[in-house]
C-alpha positions in Angstrom: 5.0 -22.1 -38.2 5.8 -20.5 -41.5 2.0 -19.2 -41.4 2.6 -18.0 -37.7 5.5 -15.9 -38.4 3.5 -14.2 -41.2 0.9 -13.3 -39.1 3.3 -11.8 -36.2 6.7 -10.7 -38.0 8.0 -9.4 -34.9 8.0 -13.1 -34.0 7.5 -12.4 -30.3 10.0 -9.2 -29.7 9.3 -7.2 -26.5 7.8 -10.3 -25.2 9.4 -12.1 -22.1 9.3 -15.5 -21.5 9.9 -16.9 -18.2 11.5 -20.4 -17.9 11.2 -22.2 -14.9 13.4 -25.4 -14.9 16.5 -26.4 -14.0 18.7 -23.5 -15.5 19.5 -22.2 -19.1 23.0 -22.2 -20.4 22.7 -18.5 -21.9 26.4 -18.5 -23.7 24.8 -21.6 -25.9 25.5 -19.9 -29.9 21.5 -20.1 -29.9 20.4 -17.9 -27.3 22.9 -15.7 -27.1 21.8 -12.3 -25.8 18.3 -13.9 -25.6 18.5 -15.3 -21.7 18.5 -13.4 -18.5 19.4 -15.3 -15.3 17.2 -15.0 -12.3 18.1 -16.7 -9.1 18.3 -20.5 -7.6 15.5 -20.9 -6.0 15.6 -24.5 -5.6 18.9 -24.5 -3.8 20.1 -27.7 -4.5 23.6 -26.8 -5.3 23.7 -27.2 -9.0 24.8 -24.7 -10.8 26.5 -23.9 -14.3 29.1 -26.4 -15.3 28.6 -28.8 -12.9 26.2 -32.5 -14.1 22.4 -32.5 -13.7 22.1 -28.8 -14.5 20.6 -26.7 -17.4 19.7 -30.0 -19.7 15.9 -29.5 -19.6 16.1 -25.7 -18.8 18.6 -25.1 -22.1 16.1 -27.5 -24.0 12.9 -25.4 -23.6 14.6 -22.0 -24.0 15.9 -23.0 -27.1 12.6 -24.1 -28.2 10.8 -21.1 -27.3 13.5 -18.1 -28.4 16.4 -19.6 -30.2 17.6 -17.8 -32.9 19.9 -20.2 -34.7 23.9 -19.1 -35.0 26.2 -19.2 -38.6 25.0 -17.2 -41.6 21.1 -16.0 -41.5 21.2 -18.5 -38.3 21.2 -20.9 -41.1 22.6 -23.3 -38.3 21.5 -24.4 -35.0 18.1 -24.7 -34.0 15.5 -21.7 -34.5 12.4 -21.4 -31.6 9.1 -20.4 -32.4 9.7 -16.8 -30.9 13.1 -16.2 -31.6 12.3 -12.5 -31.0 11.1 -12.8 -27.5 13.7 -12.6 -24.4 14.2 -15.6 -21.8 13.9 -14.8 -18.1 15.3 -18.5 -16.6 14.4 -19.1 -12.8 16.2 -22.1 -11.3 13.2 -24.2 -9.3 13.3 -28.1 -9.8 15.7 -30.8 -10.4 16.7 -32.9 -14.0 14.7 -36.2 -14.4 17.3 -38.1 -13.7 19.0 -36.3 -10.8 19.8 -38.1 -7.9 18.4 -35.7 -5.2 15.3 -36.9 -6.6 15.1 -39.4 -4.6 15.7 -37.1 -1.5 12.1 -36.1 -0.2 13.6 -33.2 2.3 15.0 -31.8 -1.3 11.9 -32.9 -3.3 9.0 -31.2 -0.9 10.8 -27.9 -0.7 10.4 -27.8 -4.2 6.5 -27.1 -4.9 7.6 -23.9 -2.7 10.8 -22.8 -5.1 7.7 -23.4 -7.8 5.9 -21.0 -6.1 8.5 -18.3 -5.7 9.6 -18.5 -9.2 6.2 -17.6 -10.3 5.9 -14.3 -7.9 9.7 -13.6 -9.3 8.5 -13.9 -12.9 5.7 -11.8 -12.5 7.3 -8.9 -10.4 10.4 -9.2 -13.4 8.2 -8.3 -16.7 7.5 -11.8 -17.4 4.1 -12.3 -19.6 4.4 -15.7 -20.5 5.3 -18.7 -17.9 7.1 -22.3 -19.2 6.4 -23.9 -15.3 8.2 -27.3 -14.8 7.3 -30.9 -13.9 5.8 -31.8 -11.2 8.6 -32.4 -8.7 6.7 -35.4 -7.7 7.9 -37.3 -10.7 11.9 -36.7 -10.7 13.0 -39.9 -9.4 12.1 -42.3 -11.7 12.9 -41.2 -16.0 10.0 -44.1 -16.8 7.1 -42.3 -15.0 6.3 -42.4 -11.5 3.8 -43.5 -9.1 3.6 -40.7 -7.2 3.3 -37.1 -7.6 3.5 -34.3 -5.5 -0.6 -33.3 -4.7 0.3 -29.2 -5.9 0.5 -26.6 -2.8 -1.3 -23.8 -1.5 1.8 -21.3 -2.0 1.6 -23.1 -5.9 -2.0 -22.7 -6.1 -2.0 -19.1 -4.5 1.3 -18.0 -7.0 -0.7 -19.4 -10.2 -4.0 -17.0 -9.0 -1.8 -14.1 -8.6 -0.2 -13.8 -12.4 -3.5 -15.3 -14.0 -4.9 -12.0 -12.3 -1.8 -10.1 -13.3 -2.2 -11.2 -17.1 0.4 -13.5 -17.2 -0.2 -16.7 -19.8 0.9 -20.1 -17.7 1.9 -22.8 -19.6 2.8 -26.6 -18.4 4.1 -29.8 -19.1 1.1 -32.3 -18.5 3.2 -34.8 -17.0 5.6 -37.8 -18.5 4.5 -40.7 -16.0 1.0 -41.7 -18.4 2.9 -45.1 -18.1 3.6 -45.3 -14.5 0.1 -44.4 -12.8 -0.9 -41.5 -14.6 -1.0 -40.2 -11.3 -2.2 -36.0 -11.6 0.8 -33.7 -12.2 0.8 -30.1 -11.0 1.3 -27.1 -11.6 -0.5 -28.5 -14.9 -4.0 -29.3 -13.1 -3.7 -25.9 -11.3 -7.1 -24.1 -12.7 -5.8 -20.9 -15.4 -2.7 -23.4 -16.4 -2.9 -25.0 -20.1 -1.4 -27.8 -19.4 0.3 -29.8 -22.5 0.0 -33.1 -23.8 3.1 -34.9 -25.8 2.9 -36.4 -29.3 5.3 -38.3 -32.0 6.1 -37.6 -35.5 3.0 -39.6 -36.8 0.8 -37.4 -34.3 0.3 -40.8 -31.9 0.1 -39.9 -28.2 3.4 -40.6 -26.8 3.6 -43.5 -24.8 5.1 -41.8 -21.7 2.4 -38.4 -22.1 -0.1 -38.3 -19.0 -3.7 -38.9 -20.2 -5.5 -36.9 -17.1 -8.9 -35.1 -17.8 -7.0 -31.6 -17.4 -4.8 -32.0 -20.6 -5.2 -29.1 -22.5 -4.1 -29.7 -26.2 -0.9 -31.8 -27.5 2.0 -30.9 -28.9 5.5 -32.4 -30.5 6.9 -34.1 -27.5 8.8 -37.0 -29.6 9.9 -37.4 -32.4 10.1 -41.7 -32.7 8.0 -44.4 -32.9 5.4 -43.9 -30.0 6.1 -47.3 -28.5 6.7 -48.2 -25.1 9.4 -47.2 -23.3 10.0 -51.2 -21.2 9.3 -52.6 -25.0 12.0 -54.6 -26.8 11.8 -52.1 -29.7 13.8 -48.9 -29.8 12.3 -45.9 -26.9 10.7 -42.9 -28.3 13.0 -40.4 -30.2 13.0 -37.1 -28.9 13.1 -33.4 -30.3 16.9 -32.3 -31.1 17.4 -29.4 -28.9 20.2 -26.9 -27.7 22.6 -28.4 -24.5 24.4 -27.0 -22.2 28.2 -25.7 -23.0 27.3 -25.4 -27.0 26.1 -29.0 -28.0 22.8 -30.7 -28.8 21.2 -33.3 -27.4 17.8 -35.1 -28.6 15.3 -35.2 -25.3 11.1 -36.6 -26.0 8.7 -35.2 -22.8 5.8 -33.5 -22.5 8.0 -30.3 -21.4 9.3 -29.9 -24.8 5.5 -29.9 -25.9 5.0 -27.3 -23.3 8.1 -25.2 -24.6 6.3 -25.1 -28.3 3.1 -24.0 -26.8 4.3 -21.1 -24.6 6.4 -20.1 -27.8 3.0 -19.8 -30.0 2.0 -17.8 -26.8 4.6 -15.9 -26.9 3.8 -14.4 -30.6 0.0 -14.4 -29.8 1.2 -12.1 -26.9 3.6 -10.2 -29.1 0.8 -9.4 -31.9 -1.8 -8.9 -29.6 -1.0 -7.7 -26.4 -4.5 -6.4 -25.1 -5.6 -10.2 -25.3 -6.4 -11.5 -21.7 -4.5 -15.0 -20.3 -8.1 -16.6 -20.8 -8.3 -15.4 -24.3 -4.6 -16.5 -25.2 -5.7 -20.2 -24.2 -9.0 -19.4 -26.0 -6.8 -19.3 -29.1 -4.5 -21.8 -28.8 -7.1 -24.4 -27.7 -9.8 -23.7 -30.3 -7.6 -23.7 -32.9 -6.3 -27.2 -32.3 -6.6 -29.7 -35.0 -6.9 -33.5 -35.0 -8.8 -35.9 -33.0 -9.6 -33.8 -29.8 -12.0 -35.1 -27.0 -9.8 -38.3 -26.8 -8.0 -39.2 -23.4 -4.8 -37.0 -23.0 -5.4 -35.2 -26.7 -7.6 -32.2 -24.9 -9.1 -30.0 -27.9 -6.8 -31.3 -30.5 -2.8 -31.1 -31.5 -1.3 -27.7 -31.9 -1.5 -25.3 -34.4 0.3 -22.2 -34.7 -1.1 -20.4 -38.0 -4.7 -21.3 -37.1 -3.6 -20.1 -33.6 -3.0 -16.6 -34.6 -5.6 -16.7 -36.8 -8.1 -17.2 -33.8 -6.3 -14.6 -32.4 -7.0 -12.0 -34.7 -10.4 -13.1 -34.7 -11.0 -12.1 -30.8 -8.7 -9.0 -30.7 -11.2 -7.8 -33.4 -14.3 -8.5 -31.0 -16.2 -5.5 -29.4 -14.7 -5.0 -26.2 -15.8 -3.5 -22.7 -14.1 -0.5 -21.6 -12.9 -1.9 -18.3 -12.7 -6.2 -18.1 -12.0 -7.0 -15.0 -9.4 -9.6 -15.0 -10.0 -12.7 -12.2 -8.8 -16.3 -12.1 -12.0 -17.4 -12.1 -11.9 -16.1 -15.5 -8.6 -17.7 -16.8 -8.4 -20.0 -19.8 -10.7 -23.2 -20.5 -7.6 -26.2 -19.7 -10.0 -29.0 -20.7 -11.7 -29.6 -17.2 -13.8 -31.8 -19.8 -12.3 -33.5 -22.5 -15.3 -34.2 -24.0 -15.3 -31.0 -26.3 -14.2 -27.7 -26.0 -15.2 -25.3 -23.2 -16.6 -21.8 -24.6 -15.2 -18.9 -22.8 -17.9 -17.5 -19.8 -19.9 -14.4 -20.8 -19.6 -11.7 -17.9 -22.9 -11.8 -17.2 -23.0 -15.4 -16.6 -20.3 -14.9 -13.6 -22.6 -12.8 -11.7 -24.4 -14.4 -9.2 -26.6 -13.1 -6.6 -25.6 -12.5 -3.1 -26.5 -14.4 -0.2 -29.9 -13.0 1.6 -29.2 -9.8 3.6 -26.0 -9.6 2.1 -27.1 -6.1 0.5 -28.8 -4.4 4.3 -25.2 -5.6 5.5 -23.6 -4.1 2.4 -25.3 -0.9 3.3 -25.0 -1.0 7.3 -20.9 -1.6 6.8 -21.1 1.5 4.2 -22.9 4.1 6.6 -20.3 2.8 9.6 -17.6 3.8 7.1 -19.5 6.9 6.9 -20.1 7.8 10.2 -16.4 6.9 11.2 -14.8 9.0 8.0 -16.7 11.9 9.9 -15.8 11.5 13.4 -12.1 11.5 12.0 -12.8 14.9 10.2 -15.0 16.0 13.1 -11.4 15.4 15.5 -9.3 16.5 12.9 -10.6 20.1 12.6 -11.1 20.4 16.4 -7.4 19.8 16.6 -6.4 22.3 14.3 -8.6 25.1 15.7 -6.6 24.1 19.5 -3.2 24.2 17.9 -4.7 28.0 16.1 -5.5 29.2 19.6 -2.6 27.9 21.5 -0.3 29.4 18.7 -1.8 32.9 18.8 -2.0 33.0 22.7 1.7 32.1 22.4 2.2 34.9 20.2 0.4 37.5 22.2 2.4 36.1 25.2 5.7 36.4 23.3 4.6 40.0 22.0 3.7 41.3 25.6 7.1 40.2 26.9 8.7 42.2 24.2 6.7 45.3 24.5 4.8 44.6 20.9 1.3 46.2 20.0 -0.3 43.1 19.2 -2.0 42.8 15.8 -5.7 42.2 15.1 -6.5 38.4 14.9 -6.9 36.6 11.8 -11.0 36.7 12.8 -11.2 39.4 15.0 -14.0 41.6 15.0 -14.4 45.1 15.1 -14.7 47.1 18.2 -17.1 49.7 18.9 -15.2 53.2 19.4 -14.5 53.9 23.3 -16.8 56.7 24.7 -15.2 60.0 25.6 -13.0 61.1 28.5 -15.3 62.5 31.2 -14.6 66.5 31.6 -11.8 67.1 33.9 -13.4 68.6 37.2 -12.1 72.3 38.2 -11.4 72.9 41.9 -10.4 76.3 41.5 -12.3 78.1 37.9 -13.9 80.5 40.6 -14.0 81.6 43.9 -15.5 79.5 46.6 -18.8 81.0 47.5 -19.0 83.2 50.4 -15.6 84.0 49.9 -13.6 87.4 48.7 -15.5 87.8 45.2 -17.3 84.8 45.1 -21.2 84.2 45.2 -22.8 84.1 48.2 -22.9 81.6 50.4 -25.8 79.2 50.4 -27.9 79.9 54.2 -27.0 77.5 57.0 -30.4 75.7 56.9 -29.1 74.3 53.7 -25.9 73.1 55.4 -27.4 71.2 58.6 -27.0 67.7 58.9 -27.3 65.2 56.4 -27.2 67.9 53.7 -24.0 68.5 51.7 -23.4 72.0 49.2 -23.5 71.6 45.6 -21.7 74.4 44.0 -23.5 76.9 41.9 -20.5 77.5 39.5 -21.2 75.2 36.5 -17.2 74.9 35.5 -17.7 72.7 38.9 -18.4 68.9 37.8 -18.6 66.1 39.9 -16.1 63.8 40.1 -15.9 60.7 37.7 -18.5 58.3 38.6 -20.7 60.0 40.6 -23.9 61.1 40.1 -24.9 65.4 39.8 -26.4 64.8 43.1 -24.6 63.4 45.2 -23.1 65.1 48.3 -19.7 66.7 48.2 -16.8 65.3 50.7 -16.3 67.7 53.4 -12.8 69.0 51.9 -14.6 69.8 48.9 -17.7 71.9 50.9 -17.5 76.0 51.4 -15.4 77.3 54.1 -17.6 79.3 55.6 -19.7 76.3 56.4 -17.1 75.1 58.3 -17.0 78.4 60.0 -20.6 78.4 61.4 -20.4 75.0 62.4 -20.6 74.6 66.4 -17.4 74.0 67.4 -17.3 70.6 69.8 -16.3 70.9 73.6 -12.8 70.2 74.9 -12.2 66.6 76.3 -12.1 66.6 80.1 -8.8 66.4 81.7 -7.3 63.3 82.1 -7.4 61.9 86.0 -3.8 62.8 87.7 -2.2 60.1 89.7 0.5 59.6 92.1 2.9 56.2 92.2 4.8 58.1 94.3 8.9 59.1 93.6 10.2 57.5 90.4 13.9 56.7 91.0 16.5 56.0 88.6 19.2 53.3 89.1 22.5 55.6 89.4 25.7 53.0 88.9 27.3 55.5 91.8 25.6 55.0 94.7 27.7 57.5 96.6 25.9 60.5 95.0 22.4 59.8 95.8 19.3 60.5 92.9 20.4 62.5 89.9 19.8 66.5 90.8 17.3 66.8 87.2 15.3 64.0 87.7 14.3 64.8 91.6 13.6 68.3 89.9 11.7 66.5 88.1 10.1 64.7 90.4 9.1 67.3 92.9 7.6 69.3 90.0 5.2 66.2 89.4 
């Protein structure tokens, strides 16, 4: 550690550590200003104060960002990142809690798992302490059983590996009772965290599965067995809830460690990607890696940074994409350690046709991006027309000129005002002081007079030669025209007297009206 904090003196500030476990007592003198408190997502009714709450939550905070308390926090107990900030996310139960043994409270967790990781991410977090697996709650000497991971767990680890969040995990304490897998530690992307005692033994209790990452300090006593007639393993003397200390040996508090050396990789470096964080952490390890549980070796913080450096320094691409296929090597093969894939190696070619259909969705994109623009502008020139028709309607009612449109086009000038015609510039011919009048062969029928006088014009819209209406011909032609023979008489008849009723009979006819009638 002391070569660690060297190589990062900010010792992880401006780094935020997300804690999911079972609470985090942040009044404790040790991490005091360090912890913000996300929500219960577990929802199992414990909360602050109250028993099975904050134990293993408390421990691992402490061991990630505790700063110690008293003079130069000379006193207390001082994480590996003291600098960096604690996010806790309530999610699981304590080993030993009773609702452990409650399977409607145990399979809702994997789910609160899930959430918590989505909370983290969407809160700043850049480095994730996840929990045990659920599965293994019930029983503090291992259990048989564990919980088989989720889809919402599986889908919630993808979506920070591909946000750039480091996800560190506990590897599982039940290596003595089945071994069974543990997850979120065998998720893909997660470095998952072995446990190991004071002499660097495996801890008896530490899950041995092929995804084990690298080891850390888990215990700190004899690594005996835990049913054995000797003393149990020690464990690491960490911060408790309500002030005090308490000493606890799992693979979590191995987990705590390693998301703490995480913490000041991410601190120092911050370009590194969550693949080259575990990069650094697992080919630094030291000791005897490839054996069952051990991964690439035990933990090593200086050397850690060191590697680090080492990869920051390396040429880099201007844009990496950043998938969880990519996401660090977690010891699929604990054999030896995994090398980190070269892009080029993770492309693979398509299926066949896969490019014609490539190009046939492309030009349909095409084709429909154009149709909308085609509608689009065909819209816009309708609303243009019905706007200026409504205009010109609006100006009409008002009694407005109307203004030239925004396109209009120029209009050729209107022709001149045909000559007003003059029915009386001169004497009609043949009259007092007038010309002559034209002889009456020229006047018979079927011919009309065109006068000589050229003030005359036709009327508008009729042609030089056309024949004049008869009001408009001389009067003498009218004069020598034959004049047409009287009607004859109409036939007289006779329906004999006409009498009148007279209301007075005693008069007889009226006198005027058989005048009248004897005249007829």
């Amino acid at each position: 550690m002391a070569a660690a904090w060297r190589a990062a003196p900010a010792v992880g500030k401006g780094v935020t550590v997300a804690v999911l476990s079972t609470g985090v007592d942040g009044s404790h003198p040790d991490l005091t200003g360090q912890v913000t408190t996300g929500p219960d997502l577990a929802d199992t009714g414990r909360e602050p104060g109250s028993a099975f709450w904050g134990d293993e939550g408390t421990a691992v905070a402490g061991l990630i960002a505790g700063h110690g308390h008293g003079t130069g926090g000379s006193a207390g107990v001082t994480g590996v990142a003291p600098g960096a900030r604690i996010l806790s996310v309530q999610v699981t139960l304590e080993y030993n809690d009773p609702l452990g043994s409650d399977s409607a409270v145990v399979d809702r967790l994997p789910a609160a798992i899930a959430a918590g990781i989505r909370y983290a991410v969407a809160h700043g977090a850049t480095v994730i302490s996840l929990p045990l697996d659920p599965g293994t709650m019930a029983a503090p000497e291992g259990a048989s059983t564990a919980s088989d991971g989720s889809q919402a767990e599986q889908a919630a680890v993808s979506y920070a590996i591909s946000r750039g969040v480091v996800l560190v995990a506990p590897a599982g304490d039940n290596g003595d009772g089945g071994n069974v897998v543990n997850y979120p530690a065998a998720y893909p992307g997660v470095i998952a965290v072995g446990a190991t005692a004071r002499d660097g033994s495996l801890a008896p209790f530490a899950n041995t599965g092929s995804y084990v990452a690298l080891t850390a300090p888990g215990a700190a006593g004899p690594a005996v067995a835990a049913d054995s007639d000797t003393a149990p393993p020690v464990g690491l003397t960490v911060p408790a809830p309500g002030g005090g200390y308490q000493t606890l040996a799992s693979t979590d508090m191995a987990a705590a460690l390693t998301a703490g050396v995480a913490a000041l990789i991410r601190g120092r470096y911050p370009g590194l990607t969550p693949a080259e964080v575990g990069q650094a952490l697992e080919e630094s390890a030291t000791g005897s890696g490839g054996a069952a549980g051990r991964g690439h070796g035990a933990l090593n913080a200086g050397k850690a940074l060191t590697r680090a450096a080492a990869i920051a320094a390396q040429p880099r691409p201007s844009a990496t994409p950043t998938a969880p296929a990519s996401a660090p090597a977690t010891a699929q093969s604990a054999a030896a350690p995994t090398a980190a894939p070269s892009p080029a190696a993770s492309v693979r070619p398509g299926p066949p046709g896969q490019g014609l259909r490539s190009v046939i969705v492309d030009l349909l994109i095409a084709v429909c991006a154009l149709i909308a623009v085609l509608v689009g502008a065909l819209t816009v020139t309708w609303a243009r027309r019905r706007r200026r028709a409504a205009q010109a309607d609006e100006a009409a009612r008002e009694g407005r000129p109307r203004g030239p449109g925004r396109h209009s086009r120029a209009l050729p000038p209107a022709p001149p005002a045909p000559p007003t015609v003059q029915t009386s510039a001169a004497p009609w011919p043949g009259a007092a002081g007038g010309p002559p009048a034209p002889p009456r062969a020229a006047i018979g029928a079927g011919s009309a007079w065109v006068s000589p006088n050229p003030s005359v014009r036709p009327g508008p819209g009729r042609p030089p030669d056309a024949p004049l209406a008869p009001w408009e011909q001389s009067p003498s032609a009218f004069a020598a025209a034959p004049v047409p023979k009287a009607p004859p008489p109409w036939p007289l008849s006779s329906t004999g007297p006409m009498y009148v009723w007279n209301p007075d009979a005693t008069t007889g006819p009226h006198p005027r009206i058989v005048e009248e009638d004897q005249e007829q």
